[in-house]
C-alpha beads as a LAMMPS data file, in Angstrom:
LAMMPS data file: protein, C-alpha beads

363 atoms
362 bonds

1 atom types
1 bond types

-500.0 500.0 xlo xhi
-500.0 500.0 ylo yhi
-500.0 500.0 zlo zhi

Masses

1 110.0

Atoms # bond

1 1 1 29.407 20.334 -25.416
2 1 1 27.335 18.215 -23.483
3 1 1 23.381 19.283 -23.114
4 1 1 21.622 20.910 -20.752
5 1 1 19.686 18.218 -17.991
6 1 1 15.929 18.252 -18.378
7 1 1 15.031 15.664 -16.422
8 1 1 15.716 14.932 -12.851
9 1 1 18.141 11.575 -12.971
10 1 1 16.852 8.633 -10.620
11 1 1 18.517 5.378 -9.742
12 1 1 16.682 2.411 -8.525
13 1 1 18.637 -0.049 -6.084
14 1 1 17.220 -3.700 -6.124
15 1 1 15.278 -5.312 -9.247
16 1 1 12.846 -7.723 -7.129
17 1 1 9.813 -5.282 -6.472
18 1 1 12.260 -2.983 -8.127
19 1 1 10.946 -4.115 -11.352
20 1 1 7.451 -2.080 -10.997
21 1 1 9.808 0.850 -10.388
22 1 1 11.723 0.520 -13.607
23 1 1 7.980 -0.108 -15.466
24 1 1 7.652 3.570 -14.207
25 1 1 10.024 5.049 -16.810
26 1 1 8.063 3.708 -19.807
27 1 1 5.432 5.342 -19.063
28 1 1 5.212 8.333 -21.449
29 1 1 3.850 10.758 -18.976
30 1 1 7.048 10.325 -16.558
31 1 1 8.845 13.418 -16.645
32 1 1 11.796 11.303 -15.086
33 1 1 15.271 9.145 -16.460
34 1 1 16.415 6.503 -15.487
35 1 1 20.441 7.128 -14.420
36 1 1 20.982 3.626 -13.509
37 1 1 20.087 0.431 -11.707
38 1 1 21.859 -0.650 -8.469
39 1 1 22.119 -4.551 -7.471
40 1 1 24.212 -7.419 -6.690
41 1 1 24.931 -8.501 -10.400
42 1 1 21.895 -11.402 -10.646
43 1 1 21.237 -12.111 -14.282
44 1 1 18.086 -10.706 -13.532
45 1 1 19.811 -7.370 -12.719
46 1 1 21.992 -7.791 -16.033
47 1 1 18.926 -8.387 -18.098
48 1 1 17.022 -5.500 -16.693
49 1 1 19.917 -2.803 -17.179
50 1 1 20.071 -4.088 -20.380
51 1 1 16.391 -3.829 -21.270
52 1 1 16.439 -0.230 -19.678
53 1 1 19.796 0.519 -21.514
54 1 1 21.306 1.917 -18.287
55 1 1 24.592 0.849 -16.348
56 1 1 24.874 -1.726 -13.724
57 1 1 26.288 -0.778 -10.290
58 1 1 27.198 -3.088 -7.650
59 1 1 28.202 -0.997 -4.650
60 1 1 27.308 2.619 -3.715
61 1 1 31.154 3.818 -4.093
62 1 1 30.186 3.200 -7.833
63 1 1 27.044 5.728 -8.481
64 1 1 28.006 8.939 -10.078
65 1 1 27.276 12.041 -8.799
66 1 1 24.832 13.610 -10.820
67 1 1 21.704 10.952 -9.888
68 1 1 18.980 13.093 -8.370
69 1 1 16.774 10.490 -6.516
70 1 1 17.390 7.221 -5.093
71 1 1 14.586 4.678 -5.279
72 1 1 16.174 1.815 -2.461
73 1 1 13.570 -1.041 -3.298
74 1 1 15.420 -3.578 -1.239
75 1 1 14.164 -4.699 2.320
76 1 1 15.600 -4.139 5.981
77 1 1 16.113 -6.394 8.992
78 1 1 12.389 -7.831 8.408
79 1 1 13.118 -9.669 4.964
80 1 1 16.896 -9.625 5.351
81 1 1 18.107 -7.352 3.432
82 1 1 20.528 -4.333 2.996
83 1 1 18.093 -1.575 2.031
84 1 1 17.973 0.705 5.169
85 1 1 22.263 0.593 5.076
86 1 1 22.044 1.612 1.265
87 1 1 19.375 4.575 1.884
88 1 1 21.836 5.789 4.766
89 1 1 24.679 5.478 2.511
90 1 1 23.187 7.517 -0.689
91 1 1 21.558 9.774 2.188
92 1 1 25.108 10.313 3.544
93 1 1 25.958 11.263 0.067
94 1 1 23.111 13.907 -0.221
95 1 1 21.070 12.167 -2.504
96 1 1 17.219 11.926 -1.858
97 1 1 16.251 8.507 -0.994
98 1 1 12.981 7.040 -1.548
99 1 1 13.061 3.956 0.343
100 1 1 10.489 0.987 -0.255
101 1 1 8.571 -0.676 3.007
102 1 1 8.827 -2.486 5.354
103 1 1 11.509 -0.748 7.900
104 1 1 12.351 -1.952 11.176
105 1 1 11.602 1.690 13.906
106 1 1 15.247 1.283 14.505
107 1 1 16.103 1.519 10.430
108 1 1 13.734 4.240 10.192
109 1 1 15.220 6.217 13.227
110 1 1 18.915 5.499 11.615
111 1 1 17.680 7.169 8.467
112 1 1 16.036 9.829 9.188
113 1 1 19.360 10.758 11.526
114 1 1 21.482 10.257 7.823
115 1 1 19.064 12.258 6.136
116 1 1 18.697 15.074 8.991
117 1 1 22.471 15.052 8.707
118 1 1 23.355 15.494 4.873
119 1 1 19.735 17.922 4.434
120 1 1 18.771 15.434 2.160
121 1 1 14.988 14.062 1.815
122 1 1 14.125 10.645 3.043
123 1 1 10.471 8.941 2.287
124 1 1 9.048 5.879 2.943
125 1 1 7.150 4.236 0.041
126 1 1 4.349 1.490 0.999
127 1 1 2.982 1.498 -2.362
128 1 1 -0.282 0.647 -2.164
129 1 1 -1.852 3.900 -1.304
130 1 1 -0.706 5.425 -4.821
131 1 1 -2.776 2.465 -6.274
132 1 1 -5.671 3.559 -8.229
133 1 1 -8.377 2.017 -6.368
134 1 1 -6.941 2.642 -3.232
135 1 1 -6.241 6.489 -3.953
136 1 1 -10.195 6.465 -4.929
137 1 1 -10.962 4.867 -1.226
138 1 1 -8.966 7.060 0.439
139 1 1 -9.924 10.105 -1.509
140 1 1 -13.735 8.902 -0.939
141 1 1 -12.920 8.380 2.739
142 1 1 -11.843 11.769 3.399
143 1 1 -15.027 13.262 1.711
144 1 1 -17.034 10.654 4.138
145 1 1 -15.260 11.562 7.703
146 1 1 -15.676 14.946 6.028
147 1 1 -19.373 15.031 6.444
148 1 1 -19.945 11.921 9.134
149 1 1 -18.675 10.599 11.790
150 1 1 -16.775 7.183 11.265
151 1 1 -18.544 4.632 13.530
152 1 1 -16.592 1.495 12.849
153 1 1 -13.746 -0.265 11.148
154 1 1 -13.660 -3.872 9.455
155 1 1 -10.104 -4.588 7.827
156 1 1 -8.970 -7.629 6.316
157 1 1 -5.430 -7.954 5.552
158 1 1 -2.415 -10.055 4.375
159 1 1 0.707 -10.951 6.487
160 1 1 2.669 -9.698 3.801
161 1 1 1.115 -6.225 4.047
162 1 1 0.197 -5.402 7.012
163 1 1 2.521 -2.851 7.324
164 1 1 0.775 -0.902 4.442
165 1 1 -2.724 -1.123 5.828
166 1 1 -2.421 1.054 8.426
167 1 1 -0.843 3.724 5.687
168 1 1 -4.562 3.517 4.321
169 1 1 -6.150 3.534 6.923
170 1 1 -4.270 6.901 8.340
171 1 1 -4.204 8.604 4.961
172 1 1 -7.833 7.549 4.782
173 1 1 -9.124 8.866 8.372
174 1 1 -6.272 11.744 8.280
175 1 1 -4.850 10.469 11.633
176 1 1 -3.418 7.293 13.678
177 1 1 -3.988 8.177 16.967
178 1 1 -5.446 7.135 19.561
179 1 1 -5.053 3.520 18.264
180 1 1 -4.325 0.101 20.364
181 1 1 -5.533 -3.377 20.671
182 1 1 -8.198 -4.597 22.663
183 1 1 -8.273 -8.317 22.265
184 1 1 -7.475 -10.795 19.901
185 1 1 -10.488 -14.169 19.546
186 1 1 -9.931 -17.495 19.272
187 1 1 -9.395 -19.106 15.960
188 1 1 -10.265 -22.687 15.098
189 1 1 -7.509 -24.694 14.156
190 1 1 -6.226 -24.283 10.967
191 1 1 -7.694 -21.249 10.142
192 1 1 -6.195 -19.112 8.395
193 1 1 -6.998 -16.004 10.051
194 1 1 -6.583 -14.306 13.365
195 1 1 -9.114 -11.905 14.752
196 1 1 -8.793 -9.251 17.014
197 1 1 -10.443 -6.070 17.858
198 1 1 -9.544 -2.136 18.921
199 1 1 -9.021 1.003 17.478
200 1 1 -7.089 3.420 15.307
201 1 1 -7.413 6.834 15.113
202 1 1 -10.504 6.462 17.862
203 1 1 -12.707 4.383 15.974
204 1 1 -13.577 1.238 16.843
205 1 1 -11.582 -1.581 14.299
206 1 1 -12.594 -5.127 14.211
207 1 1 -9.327 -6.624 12.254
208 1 1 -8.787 -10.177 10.499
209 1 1 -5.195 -10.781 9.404
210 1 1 -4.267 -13.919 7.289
211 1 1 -1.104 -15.125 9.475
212 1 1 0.333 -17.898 7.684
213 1 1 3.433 -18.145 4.968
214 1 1 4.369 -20.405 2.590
215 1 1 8.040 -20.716 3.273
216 1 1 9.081 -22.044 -0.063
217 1 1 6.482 -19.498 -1.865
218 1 1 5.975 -15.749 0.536
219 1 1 4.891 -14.089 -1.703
220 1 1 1.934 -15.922 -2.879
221 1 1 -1.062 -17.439 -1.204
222 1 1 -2.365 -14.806 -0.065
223 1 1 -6.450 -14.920 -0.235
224 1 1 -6.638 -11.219 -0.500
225 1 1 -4.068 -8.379 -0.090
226 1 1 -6.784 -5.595 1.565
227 1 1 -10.299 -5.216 2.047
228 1 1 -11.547 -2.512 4.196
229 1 1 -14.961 -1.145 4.962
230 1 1 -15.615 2.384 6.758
231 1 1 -18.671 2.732 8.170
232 1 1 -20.880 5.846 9.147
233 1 1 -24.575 6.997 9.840
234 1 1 -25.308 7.221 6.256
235 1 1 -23.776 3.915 5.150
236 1 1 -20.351 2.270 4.594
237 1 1 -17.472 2.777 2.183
238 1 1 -15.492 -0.890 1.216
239 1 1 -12.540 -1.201 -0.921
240 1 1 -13.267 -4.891 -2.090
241 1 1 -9.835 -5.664 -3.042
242 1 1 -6.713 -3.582 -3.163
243 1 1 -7.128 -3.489 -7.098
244 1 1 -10.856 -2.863 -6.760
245 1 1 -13.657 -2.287 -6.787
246 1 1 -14.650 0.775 -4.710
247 1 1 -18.326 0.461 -3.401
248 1 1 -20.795 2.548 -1.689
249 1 1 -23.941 0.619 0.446
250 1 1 -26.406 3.066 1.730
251 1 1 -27.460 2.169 5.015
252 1 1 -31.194 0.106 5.129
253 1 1 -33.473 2.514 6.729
254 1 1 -37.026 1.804 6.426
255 1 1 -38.892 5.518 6.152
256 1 1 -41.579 6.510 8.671
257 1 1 -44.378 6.390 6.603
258 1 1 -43.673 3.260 5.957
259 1 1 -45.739 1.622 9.130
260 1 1 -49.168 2.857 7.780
261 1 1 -48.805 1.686 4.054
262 1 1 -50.690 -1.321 2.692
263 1 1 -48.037 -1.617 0.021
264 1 1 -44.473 -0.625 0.988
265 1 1 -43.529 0.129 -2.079
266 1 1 -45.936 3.095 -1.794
267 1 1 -43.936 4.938 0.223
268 1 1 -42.679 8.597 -0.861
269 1 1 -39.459 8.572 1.017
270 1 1 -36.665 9.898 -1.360
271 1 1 -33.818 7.869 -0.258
272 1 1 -35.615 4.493 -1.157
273 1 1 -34.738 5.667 -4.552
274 1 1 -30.841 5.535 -4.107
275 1 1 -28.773 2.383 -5.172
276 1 1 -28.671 0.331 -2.015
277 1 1 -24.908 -0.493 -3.596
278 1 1 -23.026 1.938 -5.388
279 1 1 -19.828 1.461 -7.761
280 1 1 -17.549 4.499 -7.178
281 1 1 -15.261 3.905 -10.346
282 1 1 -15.145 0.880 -12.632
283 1 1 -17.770 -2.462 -11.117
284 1 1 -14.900 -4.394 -11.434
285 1 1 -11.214 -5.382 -10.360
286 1 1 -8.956 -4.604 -12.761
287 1 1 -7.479 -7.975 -14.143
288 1 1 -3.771 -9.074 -12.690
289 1 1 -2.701 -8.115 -15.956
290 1 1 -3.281 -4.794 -15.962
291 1 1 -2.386 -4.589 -12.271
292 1 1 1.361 -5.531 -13.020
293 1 1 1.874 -3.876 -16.304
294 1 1 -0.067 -0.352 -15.352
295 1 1 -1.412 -0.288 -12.131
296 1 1 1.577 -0.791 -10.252
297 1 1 4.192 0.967 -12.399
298 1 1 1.503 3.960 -11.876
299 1 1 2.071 3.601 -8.404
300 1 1 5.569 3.628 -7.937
301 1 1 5.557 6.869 -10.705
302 1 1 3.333 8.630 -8.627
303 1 1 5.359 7.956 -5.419
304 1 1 8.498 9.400 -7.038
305 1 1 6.856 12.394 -8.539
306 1 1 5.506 13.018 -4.873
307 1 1 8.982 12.243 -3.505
308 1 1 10.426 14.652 -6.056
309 1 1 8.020 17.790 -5.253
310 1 1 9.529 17.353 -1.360
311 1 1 12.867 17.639 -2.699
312 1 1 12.152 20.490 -4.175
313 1 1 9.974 22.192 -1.527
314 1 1 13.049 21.121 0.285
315 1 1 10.857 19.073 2.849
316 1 1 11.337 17.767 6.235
317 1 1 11.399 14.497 6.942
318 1 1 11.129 14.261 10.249
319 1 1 7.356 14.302 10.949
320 1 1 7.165 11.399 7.682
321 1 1 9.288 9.292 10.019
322 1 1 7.622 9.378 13.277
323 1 1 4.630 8.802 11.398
324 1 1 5.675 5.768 9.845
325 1 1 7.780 5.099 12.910
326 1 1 4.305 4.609 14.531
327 1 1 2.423 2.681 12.279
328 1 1 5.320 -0.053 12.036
329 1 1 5.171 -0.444 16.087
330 1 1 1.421 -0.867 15.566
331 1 1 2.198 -3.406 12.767
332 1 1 4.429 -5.197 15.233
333 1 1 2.004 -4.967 17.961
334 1 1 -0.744 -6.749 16.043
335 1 1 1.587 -9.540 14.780
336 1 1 3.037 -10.330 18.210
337 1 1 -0.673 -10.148 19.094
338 1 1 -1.324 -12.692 16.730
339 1 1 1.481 -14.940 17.433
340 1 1 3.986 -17.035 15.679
341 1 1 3.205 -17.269 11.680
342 1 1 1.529 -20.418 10.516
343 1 1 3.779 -21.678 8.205
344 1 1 1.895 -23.526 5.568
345 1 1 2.959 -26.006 3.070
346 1 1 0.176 -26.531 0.067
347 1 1 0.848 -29.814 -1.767
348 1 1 -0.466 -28.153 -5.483
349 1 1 -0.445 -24.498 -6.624
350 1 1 -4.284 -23.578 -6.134
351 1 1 -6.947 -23.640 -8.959
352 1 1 -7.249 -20.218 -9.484
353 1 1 -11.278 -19.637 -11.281
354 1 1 -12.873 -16.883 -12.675
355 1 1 -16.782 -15.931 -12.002
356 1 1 -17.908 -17.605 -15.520
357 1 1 -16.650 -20.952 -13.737
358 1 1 -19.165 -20.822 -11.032
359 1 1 -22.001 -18.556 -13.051
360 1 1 -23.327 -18.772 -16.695
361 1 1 -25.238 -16.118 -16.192
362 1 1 -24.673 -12.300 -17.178
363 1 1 -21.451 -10.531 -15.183

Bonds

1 1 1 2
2 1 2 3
3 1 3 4
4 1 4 5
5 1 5 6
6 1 6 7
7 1 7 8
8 1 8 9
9 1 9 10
10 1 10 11
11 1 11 12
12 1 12 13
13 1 13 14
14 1 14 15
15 1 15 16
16 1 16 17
17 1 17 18
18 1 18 19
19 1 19 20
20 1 20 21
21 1 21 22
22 1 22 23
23 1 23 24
24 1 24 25
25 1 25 26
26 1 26 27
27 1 27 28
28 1 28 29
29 1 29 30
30 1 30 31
31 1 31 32
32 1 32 33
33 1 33 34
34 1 34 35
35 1 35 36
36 1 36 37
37 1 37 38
38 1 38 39
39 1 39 40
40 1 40 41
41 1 41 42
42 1 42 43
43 1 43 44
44 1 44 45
45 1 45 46
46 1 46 47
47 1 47 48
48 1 48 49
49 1 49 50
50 1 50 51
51 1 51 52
52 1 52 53
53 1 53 54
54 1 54 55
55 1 55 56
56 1 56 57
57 1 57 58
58 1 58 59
59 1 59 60
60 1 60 61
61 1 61 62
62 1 62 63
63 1 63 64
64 1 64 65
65 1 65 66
66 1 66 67
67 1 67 68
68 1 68 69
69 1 69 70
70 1 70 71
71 1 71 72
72 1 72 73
73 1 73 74
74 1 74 75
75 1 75 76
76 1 76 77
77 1 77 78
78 1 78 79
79 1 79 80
80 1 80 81
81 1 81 82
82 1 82 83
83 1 83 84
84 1 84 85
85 1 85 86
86 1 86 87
87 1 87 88
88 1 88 89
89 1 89 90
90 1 90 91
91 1 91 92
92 1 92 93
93 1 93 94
94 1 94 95
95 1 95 96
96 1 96 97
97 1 97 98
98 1 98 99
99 1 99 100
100 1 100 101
101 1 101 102
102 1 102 103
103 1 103 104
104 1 104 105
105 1 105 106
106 1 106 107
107 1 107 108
108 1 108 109
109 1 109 110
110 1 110 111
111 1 111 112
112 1 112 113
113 1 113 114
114 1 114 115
115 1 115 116
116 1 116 117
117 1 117 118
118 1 118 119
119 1 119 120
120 1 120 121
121 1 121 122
122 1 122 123
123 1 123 124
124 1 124 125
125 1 125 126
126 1 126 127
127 1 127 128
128 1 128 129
129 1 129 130
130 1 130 131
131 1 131 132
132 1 132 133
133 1 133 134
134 1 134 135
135 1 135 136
136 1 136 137
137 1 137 138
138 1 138 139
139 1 139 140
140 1 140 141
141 1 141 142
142 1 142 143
143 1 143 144
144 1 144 145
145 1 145 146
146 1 146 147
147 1 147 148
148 1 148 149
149 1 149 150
150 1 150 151
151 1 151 152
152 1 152 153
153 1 153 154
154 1 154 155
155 1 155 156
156 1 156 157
157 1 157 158
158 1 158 159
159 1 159 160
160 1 160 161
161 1 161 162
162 1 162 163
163 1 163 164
164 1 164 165
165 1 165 166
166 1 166 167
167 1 167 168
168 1 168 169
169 1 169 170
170 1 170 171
171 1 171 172
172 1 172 173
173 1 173 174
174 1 174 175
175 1 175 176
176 1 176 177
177 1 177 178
178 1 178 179
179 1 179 180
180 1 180 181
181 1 181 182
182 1 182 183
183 1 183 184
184 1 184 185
185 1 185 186
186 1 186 187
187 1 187 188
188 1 188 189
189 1 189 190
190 1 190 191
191 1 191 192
192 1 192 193
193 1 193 194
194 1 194 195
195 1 195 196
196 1 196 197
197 1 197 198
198 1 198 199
199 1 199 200
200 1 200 201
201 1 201 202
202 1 202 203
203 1 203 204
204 1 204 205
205 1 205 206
206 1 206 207
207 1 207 208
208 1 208 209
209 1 209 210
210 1 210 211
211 1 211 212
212 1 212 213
213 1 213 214
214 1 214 215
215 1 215 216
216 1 216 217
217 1 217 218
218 1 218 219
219 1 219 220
220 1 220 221
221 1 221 222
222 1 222 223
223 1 223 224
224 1 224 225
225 1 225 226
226 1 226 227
227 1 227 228
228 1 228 229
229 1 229 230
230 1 230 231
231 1 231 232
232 1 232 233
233 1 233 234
234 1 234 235
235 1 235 236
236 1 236 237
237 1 237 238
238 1 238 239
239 1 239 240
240 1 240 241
241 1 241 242
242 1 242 243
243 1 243 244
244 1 244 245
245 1 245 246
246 1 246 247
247 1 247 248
248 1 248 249
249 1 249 250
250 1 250 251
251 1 251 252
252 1 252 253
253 1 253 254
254 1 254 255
255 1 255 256
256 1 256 257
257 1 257 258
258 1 258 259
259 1 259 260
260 1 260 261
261 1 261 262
262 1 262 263
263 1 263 264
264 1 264 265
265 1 265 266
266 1 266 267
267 1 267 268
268 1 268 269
269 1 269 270
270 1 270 271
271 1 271 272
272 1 272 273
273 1 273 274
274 1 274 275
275 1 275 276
276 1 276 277
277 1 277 278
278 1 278 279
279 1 279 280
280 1 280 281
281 1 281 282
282 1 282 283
283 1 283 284
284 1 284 285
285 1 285 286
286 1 286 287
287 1 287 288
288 1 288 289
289 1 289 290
290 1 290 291
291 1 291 292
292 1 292 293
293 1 293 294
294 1 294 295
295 1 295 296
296 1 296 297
297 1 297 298
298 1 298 299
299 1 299 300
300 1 300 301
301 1 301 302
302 1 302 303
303 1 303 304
304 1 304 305
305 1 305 306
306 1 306 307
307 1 307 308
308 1 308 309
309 1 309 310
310 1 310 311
311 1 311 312
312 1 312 313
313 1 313 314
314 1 314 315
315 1 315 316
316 1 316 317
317 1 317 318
318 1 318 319
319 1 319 320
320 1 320 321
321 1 321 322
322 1 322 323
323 1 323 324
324 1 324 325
325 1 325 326
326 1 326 327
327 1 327 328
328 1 328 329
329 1 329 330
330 1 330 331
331 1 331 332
332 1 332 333
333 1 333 334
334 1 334 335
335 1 335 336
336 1 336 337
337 1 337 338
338 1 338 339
339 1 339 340
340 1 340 341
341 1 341 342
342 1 342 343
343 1 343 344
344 1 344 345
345 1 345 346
346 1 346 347
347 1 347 348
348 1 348 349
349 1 349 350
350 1 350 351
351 1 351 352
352 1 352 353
353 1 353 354
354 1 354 355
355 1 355 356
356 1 356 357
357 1 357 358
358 1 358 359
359 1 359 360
360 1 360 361
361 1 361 362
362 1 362 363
């Protein structure tokens, strides 16, 4: 007699990126099991279904019935690969797909019409906003616009995620809209940046995206991956680095009393007092380390626990697709914007440092 389930069954399709969604499942707090993996037959795929103890499936004909959740962590037309016609093919099926970024509108539009069809749940997953620093920007963000009104913007991004920027930056403000570009400024010649300027969700954005690839490397050499500063009345809110930290710099603001004091450091104002910068959470980045082995697999379990609860609350998934349906037009907007890619070909890895290469002094 076979058991009774207790655990919702979830296969994951792809084992590139795929592999912080199989970390998820060792993760003794994930109420989830892994049914299966889904791939081509690389001996990467062979090792990891072996690792995981799981079967290997090569085609969607070839997943059992009784899998829950679909995690489709392979890319679209913008990478070149097969993920959007695998989410409409398990949607097709009724199975719940949770479908890593980036999608093309089109894709997106295709499956939300698969999932619309079957009554099945589709999500798109761009990661970074279940990220542990970034959930504590976005949380502190909302408490901010909660109490002041946001004033300006100042984003830094990578190529490679530019799609997932604006996912912050919505979740973060609680709106997209109204949101265009202004302008982009000229860059010197080789730089590695673009500039330009406008808006999203009405508030003025000054934006620097890093638009150059390494052809032969794309998904390294990137200087940073997001850095984004909110700024209001009372100060500004900056997420240093998409793994941290979190800071909070009280705006200068030299009290009235101050113009009649021989000493300024007589003054009785109150706020003098505060921190002019503020940690909110740990001082520092967490170590790569620790951003592969817990942050991310973190992540991608809190994206299919959030996934799951739609499922269950049986979800729509329309208004999740023309939200996202928007964000990647504004993602394509800024790229053509900043024209053609750089492509960049470094002669040496680079010297990666540490602080206590450039400062003896205490951290």
């Amino acid at each position: 007699m076979s058991r009774p389930r207790t655990r919702p069954r979830v296969l994951v399709a792809g084992t590139g990126f795929g592999r912080a969604y199989l970390a998820a499942f060792e993760r003794a707090d994930f109420g989830f099991e892994l049914a299966g993996i889904l791939a081509s037959g690389s001996a990467r795929s062979r090792a990891c279904a072996a690792h995981y103890g799981v079967p290997l499936w090569h085609t969607v004909e070839e997943v059992p019935d009784d899998v829950d959740l679909a995690c489709v962590v392979v890319g679209g037309v913008m990478n070149g690969g097969p993920g959007p016609e695998l989410s409409r093919a398990l949607l097709r099926r009724g199975v719940p797909v949770l479908q890593e970024h980036p999608l093309h509108p089109d894709e997106l539009v295709a499956c939300l019409r698969a999932a619309t069809e079957s009554g099945a749940v589709f999500r798109l997953n761009t990661h970074y906003p279940h990220v542990e620093p970034v959930r504590r920007f976005i949380t502190a963000a909302r408490a901010l616009v909660a109490r002041q009104r946001p004033l300006f913007l100042d984003v830094t991004c990578a190529f490679q995620v530019l799609y997932t920027v604006f996912d912050v930056l919505g979740q973060a403000l609680g709106s997209i809209r109204p949101h265009g570009i202004d302008g982009v400024l000229p860059a010197a010649e080789g730089a590695p940046y673009r500039s330009l300027t406008g808006r999203f969700a009405g508030v003025p954005m000054s934006f620097r995206l890093q638009n150059e690839l390494v052809p032969s490397d794309p998904d390294n050499y990137s200087h940073l991956f997001h850095r984004i500063t909110l700024g209001t009345d009372g100060g500004h809110l900056t997420l240093v680095n998409t793994h941290g930290p979190v800071q909070w710099s009280t705006r200068p603001h030299m009290p009235g009393d101050m113009k009649d004091l021989v000493r300024f450091g007589d003054s009785a104002a109150p706020h003098l007092k505060v921190a002019s910068v503020e940690h909110l959470g740990p001082a520092g980045g967490a170590p790569y380390d620790e951003v592969l082995g817990e942050l991310w697999p973190q992540a991608t379990a809190r994206a299919i626990a959030a996934t799951w609860d739609d499922v269950r609350a049986g979800a729509d998934s329309r208004g999740h697709v023309q939200y996202h349906v928007g964000l990647a037009k504004l993602g394509m907007r800024v790229a053509e914007a900043c024209g053609p890619v750089r492509l960049h070909h470094p002669k040496a890895p680079p010297e990666l440092l540490a602080a206590a290469d450039l400062w003896e002094g205490p951290a």
